[in-house]
C-alpha positions, 0 to 999 in steps of 0.5 A: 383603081386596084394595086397589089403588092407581093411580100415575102411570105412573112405569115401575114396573109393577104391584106387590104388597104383602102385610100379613099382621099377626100379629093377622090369623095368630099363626104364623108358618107360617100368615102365611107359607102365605098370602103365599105362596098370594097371590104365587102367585095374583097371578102366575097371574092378572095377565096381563091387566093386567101393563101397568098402574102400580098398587099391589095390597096384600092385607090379611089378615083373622082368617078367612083362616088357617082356610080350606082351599088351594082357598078361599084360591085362589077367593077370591084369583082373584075378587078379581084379577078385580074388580080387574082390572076396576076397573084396566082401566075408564077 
């Protein structure tokens, strides 16, 4: 899941937020694979809207650890997507 927040322009940029509960992934290893799988995706796929102010957090659901790398990097790309748009609109 993919939230994003609208600030006032405070020179801050856009920003990112990961919570990823040890309800969401019980290892460790496994909520640090996908914090890093979202950083990495946030970083390919937010140029469009880098110019914004605006707080994305990614909240981890219980599905997220089970699925494979490339899922994971669909998923996230759909979401920047959408959300790119929804930023973007007046």
């Amino acid at each position: 899941m993919v939230l994003a927040r609208r600030r006032p322009a405070d020179g801050h940029g856009l920003r990112l937020g990961l919570a990823i509960s040890r309800k969401c992934a019980r290892r460790a290893v496994a909520r640090n694979r996908l914090k890093r799988l979202a950083r990495e995706a946030f970083r390919r796929d937010h140029r469009p809207w880098q110019q914004l102010d605006a707080d994305v957090v990614v909240i981890g659901r219980h599905q997220a650890p089970l699925a494979d790398r490339a899922t994971l990097a669909a998923s996230f790309h759909h979401h920047w997507q959408v959300l790119g748009q929804r930023l973007c609109a007046p």
